[in-house]
C-alpha positions, 0 to 999 in steps of 0.5 A, spaced: 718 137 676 720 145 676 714 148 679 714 155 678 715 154 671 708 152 667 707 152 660 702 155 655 703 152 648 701 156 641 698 150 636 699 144 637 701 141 630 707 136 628 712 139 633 708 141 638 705 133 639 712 131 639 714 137 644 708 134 648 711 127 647 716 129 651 713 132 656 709 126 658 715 121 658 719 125 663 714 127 667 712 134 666 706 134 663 702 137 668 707 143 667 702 144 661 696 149 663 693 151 656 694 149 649 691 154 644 688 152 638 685 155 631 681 149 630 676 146 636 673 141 631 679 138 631 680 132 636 686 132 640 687 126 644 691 124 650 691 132 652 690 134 661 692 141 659 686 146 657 684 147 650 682 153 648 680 157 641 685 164 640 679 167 640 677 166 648 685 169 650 689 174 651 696 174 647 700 176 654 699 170 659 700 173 666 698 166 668 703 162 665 711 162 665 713 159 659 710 161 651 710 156 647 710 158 641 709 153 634 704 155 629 705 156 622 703 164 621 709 169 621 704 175 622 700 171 628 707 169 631 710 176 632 704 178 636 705 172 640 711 173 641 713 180 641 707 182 646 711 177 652 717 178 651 714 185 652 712 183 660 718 179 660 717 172 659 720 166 656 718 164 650 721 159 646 719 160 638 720 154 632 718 160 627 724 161 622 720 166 618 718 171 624 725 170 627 729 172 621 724 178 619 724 180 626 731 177 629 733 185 631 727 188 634 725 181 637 732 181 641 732 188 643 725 186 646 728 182 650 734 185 653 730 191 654 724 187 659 730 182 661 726 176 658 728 170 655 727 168 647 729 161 645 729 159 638 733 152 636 727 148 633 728 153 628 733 151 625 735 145 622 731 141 626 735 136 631 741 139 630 742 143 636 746 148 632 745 154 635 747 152 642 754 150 638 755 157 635 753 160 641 757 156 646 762 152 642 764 159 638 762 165 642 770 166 642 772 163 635 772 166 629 768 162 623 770 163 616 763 160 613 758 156 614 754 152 609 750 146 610 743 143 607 738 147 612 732 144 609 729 137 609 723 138 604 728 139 598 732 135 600 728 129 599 726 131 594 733 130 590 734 124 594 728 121 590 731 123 583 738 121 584 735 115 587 729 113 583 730 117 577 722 120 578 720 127 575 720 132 580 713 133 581 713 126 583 718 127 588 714 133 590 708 129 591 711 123 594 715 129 599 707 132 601 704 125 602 710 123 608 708 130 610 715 133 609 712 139 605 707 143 606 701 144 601 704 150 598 711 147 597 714 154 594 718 156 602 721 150 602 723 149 594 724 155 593 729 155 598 726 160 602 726 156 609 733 155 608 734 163 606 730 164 614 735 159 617 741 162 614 739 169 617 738 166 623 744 162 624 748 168 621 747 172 626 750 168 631 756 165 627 758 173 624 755 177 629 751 180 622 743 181 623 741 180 615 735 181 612 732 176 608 730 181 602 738 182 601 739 175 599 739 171 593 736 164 594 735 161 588 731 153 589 730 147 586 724 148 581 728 148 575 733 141 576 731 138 570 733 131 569 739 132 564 741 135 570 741 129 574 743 125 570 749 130 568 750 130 575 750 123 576 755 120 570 761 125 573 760 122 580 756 129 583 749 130 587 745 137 586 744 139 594 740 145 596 746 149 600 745 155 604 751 159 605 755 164 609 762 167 608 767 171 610 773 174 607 776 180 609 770 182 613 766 182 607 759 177 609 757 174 603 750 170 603 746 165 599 741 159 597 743 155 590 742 149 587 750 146 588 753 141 585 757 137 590 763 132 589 763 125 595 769 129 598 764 134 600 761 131 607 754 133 605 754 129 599 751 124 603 746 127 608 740 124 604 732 125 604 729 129 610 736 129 614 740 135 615 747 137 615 751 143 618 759 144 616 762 150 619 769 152 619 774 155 621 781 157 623 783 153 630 778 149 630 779 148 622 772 143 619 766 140 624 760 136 621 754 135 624 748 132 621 741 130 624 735 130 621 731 136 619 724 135 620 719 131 624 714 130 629 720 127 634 726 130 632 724 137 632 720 136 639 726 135 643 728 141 641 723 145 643 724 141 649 731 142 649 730 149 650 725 148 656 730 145 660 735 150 657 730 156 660 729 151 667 737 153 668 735 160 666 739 159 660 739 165 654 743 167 648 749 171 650 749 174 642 757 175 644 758 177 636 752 181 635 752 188 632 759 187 627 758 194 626 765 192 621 762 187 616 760 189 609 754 184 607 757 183 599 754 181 593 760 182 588 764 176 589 764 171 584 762 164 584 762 159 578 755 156 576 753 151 571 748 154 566 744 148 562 739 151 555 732 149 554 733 145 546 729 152 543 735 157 547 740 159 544 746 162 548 745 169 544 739 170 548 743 171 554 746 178 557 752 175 559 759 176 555 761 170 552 768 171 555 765 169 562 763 163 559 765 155 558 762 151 554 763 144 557 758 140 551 759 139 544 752 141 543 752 148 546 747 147 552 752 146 557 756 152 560 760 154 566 761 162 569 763 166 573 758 170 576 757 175 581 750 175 586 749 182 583 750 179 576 745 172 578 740 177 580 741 181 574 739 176 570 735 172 575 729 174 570 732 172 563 734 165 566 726 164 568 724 167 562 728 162 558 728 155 561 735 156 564 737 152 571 743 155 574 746 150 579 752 152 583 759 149 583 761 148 590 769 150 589 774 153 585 777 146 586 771 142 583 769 148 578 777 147 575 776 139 575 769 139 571 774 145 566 780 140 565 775 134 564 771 137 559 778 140 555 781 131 555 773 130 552 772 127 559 766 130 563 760 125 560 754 129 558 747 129 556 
């Protein structure tokens, strides 16, 4: 056991309790001194360490050598924190939302006092992806990244290709499995995808991007015409996060994306995750592990208590790419499914941009940019219109030649 490095624990929810599983299997739980919790009526079995409310303690920990920082409140978090790295601690966060609004300011902080900050439960929960994209790629330029970042969707479109329920039903089914939150909206809006898009980002490009310069659109619209469109062609709908680059121009976004079974992520289904990252040496990797869970995400966490026991940092090797544009007008293709009361008029979009791929009108593939998507993103709600992305070029002109030989099936 190291000695010299003691642990205080922020929380002690779902990750936290498998974060403490690990620490009791191998030994190390006396390395624990407190755990601080919001709610003390709250019964916490099987726990040595002090249990505190926040109210009784300070943020900064002089007593302790390690943070631990797993609760749900970005604001409460940043406090956490930012004030330890301030004395220079070693912190380890699983918060994506505090991490990708703050990621600049938090690094700075921690050069500045010579701490350490670690982060991978934070990201794609048991897919250690940013130690692969520290490590592995520190010296190899990444042309994209992409992958399904988010569990909690990811089940849910499971269950509707699967067993043809509504998407309240998923959602309902997703809660009681405790792989969505009560207010599901950061999850199926495709906001916690867009926070660990931004993180995973920064170590890929060397680019710290705010989460406001990026469009994510999530999965509330899908409907079942969509499914079953989607599944009479032999394609899934999958949440894809997605960071490019082209002639150092940096595109980012989170869509609903329509993907074919060559595409290694069309088989990563319910709560698990996948990461694909491609480059030129090393061409197309794969990694897929489960994205959510008690067990999965506290071996992480704990992952990078051993990291911080080797003094293990982040080198953030690629960070301040002062050359990379974060562009929003290059074009991809998408698929606009109409309500039965929409009329392809309502729409300001030229007609030229789009395809009609059904006999009935309410189907049609377009070229859009971001800038164009964002234009429009209020119309789309207002109308009833769902939005999906088409993976490539390739699938985009299959699904086009298909429909022109009467061979893509719609509903």
């Amino acid at each position: 056991m190291s000695k010299n490095k003691t642990i205080k624990t922020y929380g002690f929810g779902v990750v936290a309790q498998g974060f403490h599983n690990y620490l009791v299997v191998n030994n190390e739980e006396e390395r624990l001194r407190t755990v601080i919790i919001k709610n003390p009526t709250k019964v916490r079995k099987n726990i040595n360490a002090i249990i505190e409310t926040t109210n009784e303690n300070t943020i900064r920990d002089k007593d302790v050598d390690v943070i631990v920082e797993l609760i749900s409140s970005s604001e409460e978090a940043y406090g956490i924190v930012a004030e330890n790295l301030e004395i220079g601690k070693k912190v380890i966060s699983a918060n994506k939302k505090l991490i990708a609004e703050n990621l600049e300011e938090l690094i700075n902080i921690e050069k500045e006092n010579e701490a350490i900050f670690l982060y991978e439960g934070a990201v794609c929960g048991s897919i250690p992806i940013i130690r692969v994209l520290n490590d592995l790629y520190a010296n190899e330029e990444i042309n994209e990244v992409k992958g399904i970042f988010n569990g909690s969707s990811n089940y849910i479109l499971s269950q509707l290709f699967t067993k043809g329920i509504s998407y309240n039903e998923a959602l309902i089914q997703a809660q009681k499995l405790g792989f969505a939150e009560a207010d599901p909206t950061s999850d199926v809006g495709g906001f916690d995808a867009l926070y660990k898009l931004i993180i995973i980002t920064a170590h890929a490009f060397g680019k710290v991007v705010k989460p406001y310069e990026v469009l994510n659109i999530g999965i509330q619209s899908i409907t079942k015409n969509d499914i079953a469109f989607a599944k009479q062609n032999n394609l899934k709908i999958k949440l894809i996060a997605k960071a490019s680059l082209k002639n150092d121009d940096l595109t980012l976004s989170v869509f609903p994306t329509l993907i074919d079974d060559d595409n290694e992520l069309y088989n990563v289904e319910n709560e698990y995750n996948g990461v694909l990252i491609d480059s030129d040496n090393i061409g197309q990797q794969f990694y897929k592990g489960k994205g959510a869970g008690s067990l999965p995400t506290g071996l992480v966490v704990y992952s990078d208590l051993k990291a911080i026991d080797s003094n293990y940092r982040y080198s953030y090797k690629k960070l301040n790419q002062e050359n990379l544009n974060l562009s929003s007008d290059v074009k991809g293709s998408f698929l606009l499914s109409l309500d039965e009361s929409t009329t392809i008029d309502q729409l300001d979009l030229p007609l030229s941009n789009l395809f009609t791929i059904d006999s009935e009108g309410k189907r049609f593939i377009v070229k859009l940019t971001i800038d164009e998507l964002i234009l429009n993103k209020y119309n789309f709600n207002k109308l009833n219109i769902s939005i999906i992305a088409i993976d490539d070029y390739k699938l985009t002109n299959k699904l086009i030649e298909a429909s022109l030989k009467n061979e893509v099936l719609t509903v």
